[in-house]
C-alpha atoms as a printed R data frame, in Angstrom:
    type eleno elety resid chain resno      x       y       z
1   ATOM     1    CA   UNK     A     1 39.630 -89.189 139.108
2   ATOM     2    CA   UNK     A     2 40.696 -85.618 139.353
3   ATOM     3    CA   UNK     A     3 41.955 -83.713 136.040
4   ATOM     4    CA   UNK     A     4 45.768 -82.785 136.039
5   ATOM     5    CA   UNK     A     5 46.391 -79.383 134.679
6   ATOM     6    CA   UNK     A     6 49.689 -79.291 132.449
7   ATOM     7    CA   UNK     A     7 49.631 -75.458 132.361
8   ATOM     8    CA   UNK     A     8 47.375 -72.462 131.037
9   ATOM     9    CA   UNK     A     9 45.636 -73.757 127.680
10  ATOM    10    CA   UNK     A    10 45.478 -70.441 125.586
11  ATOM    11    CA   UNK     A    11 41.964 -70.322 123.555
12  ATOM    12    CA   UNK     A    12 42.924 -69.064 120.290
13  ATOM    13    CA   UNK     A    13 39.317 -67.991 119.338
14  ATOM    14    CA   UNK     A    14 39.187 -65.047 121.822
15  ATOM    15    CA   UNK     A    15 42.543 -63.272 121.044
16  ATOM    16    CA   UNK     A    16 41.082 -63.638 117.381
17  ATOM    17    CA   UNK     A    17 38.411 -62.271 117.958
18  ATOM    18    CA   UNK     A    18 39.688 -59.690 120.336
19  ATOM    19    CA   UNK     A    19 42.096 -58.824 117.855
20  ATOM    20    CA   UNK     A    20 39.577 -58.452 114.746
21  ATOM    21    CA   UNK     A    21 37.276 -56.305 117.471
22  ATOM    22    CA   UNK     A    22 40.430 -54.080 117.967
23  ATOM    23    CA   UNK     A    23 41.280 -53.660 114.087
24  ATOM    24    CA   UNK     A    24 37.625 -52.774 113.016
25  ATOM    25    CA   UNK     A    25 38.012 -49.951 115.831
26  ATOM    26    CA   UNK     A    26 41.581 -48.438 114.519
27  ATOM    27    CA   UNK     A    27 39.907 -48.960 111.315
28  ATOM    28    CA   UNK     A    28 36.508 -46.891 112.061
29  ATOM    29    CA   UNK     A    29 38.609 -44.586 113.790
30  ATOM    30    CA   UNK     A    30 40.833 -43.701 110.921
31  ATOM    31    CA   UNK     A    31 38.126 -43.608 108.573
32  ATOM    32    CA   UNK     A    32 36.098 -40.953 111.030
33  ATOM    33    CA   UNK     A    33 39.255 -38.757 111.384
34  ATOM    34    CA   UNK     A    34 39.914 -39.073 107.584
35  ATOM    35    CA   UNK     A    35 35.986 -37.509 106.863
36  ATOM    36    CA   UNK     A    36 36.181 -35.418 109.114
37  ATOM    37    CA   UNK     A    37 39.559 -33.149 108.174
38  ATOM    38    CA   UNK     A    38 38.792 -30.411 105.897
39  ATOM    39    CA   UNK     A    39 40.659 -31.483 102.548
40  ATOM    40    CA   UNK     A    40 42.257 -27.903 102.029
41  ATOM    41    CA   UNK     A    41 44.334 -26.175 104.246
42  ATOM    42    CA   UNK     A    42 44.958 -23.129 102.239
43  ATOM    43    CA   UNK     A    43 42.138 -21.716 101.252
44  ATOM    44    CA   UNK     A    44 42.574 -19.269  98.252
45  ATOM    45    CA   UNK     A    45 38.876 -18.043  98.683
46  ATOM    46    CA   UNK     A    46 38.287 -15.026 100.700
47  ATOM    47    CA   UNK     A    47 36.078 -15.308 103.641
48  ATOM    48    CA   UNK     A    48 32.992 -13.503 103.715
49  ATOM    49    CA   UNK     A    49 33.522 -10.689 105.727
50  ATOM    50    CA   UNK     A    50 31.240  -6.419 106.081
51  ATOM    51    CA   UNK     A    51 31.716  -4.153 104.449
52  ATOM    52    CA   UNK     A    52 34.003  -5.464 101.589
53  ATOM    53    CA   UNK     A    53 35.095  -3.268  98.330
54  ATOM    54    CA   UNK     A    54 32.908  -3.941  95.211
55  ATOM    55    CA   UNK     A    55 34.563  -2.137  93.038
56  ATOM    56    CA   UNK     A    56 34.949   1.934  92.187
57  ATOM    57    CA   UNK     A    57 33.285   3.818  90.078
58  ATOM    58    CA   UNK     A    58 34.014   7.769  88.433
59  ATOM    59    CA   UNK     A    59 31.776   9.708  87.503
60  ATOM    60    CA   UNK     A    60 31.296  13.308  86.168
61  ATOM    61    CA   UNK     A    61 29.681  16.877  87.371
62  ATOM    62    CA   UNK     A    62 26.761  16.218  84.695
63  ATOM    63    CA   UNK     A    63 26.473  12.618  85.758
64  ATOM    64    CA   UNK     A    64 26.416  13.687  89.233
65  ATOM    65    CA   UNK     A    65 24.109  16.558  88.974
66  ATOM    66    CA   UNK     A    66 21.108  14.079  87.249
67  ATOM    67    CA   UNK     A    67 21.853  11.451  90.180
68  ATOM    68    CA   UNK     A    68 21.360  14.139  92.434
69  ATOM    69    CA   UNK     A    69 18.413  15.578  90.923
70  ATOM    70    CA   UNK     A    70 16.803  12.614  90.495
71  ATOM    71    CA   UNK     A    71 16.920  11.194  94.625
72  ATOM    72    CA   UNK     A    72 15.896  14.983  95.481
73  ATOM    73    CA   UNK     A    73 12.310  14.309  93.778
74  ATOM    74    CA   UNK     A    74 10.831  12.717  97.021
75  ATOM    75    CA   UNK     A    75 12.017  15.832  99.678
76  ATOM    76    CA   UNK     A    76 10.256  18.697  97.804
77  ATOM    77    CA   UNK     A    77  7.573  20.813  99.103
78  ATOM    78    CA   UNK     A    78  4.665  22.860  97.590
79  ATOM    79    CA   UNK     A    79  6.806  25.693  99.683
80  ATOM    80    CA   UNK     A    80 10.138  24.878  99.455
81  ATOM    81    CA   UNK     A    81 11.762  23.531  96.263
82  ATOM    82    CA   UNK     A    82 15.521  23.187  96.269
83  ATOM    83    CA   UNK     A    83 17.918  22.055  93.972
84  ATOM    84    CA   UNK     A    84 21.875  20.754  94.210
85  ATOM    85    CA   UNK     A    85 24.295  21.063  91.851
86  ATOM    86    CA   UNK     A    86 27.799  20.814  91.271
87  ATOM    87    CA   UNK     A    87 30.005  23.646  89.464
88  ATOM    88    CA   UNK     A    88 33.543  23.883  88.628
89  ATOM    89    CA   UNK     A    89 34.364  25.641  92.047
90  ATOM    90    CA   UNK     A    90 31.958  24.561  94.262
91  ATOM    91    CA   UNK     A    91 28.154  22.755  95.253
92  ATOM    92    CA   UNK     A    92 25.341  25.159  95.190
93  ATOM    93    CA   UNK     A    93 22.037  24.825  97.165
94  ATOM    94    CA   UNK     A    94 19.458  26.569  95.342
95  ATOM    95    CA   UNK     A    95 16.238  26.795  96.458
96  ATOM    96    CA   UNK     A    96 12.695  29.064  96.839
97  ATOM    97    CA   UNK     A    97 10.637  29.613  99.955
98  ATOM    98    CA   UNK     A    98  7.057  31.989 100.030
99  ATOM    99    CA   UNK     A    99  7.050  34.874 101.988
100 ATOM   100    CA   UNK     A   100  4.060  37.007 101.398
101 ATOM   101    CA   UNK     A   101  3.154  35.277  98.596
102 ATOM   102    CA   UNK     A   102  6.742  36.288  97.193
103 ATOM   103    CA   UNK     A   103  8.938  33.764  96.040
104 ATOM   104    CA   UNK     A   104 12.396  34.654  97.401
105 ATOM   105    CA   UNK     A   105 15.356  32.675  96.261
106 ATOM   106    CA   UNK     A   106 17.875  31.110  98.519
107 ATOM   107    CA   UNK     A   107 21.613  30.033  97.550
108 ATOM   108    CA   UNK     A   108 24.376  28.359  99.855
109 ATOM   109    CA   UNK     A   109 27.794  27.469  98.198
110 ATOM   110    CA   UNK     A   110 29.779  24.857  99.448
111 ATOM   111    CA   UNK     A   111 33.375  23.859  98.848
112 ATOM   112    CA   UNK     A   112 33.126  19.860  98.902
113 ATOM   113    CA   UNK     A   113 35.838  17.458 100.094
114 ATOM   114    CA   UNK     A   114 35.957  13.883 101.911
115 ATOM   115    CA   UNK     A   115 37.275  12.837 105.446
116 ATOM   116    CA   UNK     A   116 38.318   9.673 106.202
117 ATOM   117    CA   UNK     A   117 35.170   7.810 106.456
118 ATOM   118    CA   UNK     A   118 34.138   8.679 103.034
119 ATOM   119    CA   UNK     A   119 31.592  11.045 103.592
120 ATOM   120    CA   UNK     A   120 31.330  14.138 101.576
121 ATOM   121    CA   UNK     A   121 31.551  17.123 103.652
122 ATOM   122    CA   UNK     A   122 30.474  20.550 102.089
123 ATOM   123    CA   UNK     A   123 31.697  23.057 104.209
124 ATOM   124    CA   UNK     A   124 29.688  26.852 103.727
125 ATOM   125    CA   UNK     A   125 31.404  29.774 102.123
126 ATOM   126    CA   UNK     A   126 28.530  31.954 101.017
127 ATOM   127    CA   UNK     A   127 24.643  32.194 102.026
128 ATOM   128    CA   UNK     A   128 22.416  34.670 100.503
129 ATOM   129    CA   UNK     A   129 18.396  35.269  99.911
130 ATOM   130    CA   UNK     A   130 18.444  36.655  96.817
131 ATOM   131    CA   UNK     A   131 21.851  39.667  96.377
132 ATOM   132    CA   UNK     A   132 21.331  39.964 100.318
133 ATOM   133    CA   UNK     A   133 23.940  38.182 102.763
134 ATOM   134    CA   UNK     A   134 22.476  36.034 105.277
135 ATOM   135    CA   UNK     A   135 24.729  34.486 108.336
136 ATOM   136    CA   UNK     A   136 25.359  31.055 107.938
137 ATOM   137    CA   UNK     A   137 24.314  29.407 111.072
138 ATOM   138    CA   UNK     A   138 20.819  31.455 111.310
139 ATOM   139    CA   UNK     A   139 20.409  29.565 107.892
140 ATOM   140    CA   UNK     A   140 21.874  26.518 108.718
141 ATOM   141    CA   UNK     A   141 19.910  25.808 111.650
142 ATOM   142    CA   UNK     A   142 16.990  27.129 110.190
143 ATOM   143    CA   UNK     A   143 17.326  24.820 106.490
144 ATOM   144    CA   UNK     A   144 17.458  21.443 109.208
145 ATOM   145    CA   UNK     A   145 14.928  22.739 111.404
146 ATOM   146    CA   UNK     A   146 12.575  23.550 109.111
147 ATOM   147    CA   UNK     A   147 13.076  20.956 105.759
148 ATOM   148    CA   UNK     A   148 12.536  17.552 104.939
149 ATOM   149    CA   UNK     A   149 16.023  16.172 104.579
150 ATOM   150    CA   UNK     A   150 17.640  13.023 103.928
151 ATOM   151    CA   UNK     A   151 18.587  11.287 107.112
152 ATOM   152    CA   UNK     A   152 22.361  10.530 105.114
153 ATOM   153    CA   UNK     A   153 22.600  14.331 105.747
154 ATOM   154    CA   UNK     A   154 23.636  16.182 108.819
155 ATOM   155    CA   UNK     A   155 24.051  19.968 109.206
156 ATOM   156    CA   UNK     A   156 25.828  21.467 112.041
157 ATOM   157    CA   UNK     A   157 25.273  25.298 111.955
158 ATOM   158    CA   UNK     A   158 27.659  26.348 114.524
159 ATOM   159    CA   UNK     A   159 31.005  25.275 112.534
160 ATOM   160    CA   UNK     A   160 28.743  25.950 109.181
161 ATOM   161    CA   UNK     A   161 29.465  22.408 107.752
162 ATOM   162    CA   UNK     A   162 26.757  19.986 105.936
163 ATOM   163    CA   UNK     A   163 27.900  16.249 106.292
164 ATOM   164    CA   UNK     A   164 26.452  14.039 103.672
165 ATOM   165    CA   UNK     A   165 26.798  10.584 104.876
166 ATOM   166    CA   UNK     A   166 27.648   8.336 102.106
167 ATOM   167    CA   UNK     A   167 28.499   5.618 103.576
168 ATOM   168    CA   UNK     A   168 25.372   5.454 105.846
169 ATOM   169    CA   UNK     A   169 22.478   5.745 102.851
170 ATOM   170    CA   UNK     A   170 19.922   3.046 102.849
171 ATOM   171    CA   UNK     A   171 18.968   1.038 100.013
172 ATOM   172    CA   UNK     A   172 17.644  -1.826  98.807
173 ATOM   173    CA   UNK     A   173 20.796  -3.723  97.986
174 ATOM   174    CA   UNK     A   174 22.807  -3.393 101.405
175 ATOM   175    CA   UNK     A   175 25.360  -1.230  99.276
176 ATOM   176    CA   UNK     A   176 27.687   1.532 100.897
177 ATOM   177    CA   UNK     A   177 29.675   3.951  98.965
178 ATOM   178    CA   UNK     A   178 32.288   6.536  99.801
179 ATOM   179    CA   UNK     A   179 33.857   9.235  98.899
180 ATOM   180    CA   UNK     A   180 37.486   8.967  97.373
181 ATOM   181    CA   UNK     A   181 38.663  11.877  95.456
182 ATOM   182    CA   UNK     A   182 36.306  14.805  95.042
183 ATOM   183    CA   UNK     A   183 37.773  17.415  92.370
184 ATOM   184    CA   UNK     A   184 35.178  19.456  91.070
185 ATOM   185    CA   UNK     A   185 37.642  21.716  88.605
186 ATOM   186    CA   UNK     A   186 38.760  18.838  86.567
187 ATOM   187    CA   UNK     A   187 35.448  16.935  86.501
188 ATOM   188    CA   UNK     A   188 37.328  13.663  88.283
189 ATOM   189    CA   UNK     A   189 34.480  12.522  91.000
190 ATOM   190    CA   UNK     A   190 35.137   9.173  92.207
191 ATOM   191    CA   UNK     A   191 33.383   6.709  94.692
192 ATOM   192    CA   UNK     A   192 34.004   3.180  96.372
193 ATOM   193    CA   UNK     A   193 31.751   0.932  96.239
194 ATOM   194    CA   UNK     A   194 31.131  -1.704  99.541
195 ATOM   195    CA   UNK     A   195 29.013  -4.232 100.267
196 ATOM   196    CA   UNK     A   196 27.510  -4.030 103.877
């Protein structure tokens, strides 16, 4: 006897299970997407980015003159000590060189101010060995030639300016600073501080 087919019998127990295959999918999926979308969308913390402001710091011609003092230990010479220092008009280079077993002193005077980078530039009014006038670039060229200088300091004798670099020093703590107001007559020296 052959089987008579009334029509398509549905099987109830695979659309179930279809269906409960389908839901645990949308579910996983929603959960996924849900862990996986950062929570805040405005983020009130700054991203880390160079060379960011620290903070700024003043300080004063005395202040100054110590600091100064201080990093110059490691560039003297048995024959050639120098000294920087700040006055109410101007920076002075002082220094002493042997010639003939005579000590002969040396002065440049500099009228400081920034440019845009923040580096200090000291631009030459007045060399001299001893009361005697010496031209500028002759001296100039032969201070770099001749000395141990920082690297953070560049001289250029032919428009008789000294750059000092500020924001290019090395150190130990990745730290850059530069040069925001210089005013030497009313003792107001101050500095930005960045992180590199």
């Amino acid at each position: 006897m052959k089987r008579v087919r009334f029509g398509n019998k549905i099987n109830i127990w695979k659309w179930l299970f279809i269906g409960l295959v389908g839901v645990q999918l949308a579910l996983m999926t929603v959960l996924f997407l849900r862990m996986s979308s950062p929570r805040e969308t405005d983020r009130t913390a700054q991203e880390v980015t160079t060379n960011f402001q620290v903070g700024t710091f003043s300080t004063t011609r005395d202040q100054l003159n110590l600091a100064l003092k201080s990093y110059l230990k490691n560039y003297q010479s048995k024959t050639f000590t120098y000294a920087i220092y700040l006055t109410e008009k101007r920076v002075v280079f002082e220094g002493f060189y042997e010639i003939l077993g005579a000590k002969i002193p040396l002065y440049v005077y500099f009228s400081p101010y920034r440019d845009e980078t923040g580096a200090v530039i000291l631009e030459v009014n007045e060399v001299s060995a001893g009361t005697l006038s010496l031209p500028k670039s002759e001296i100039l060229n032969y201070i770099s030639k001749n000395y141990k200088l920082p690297k953070a300091i560049l001289i250029d004798p032919k428009t008789g300016k000294i750059t000092v670099d500020l924001p290019h020093i090395e150190n130990k703590l990745g730290m850059a600073v530069k040069a925001r107001s210089i005013d030497l007559y009313n003792d107001q020296l101050i500095f930005e501080v960045f992180q590199k």
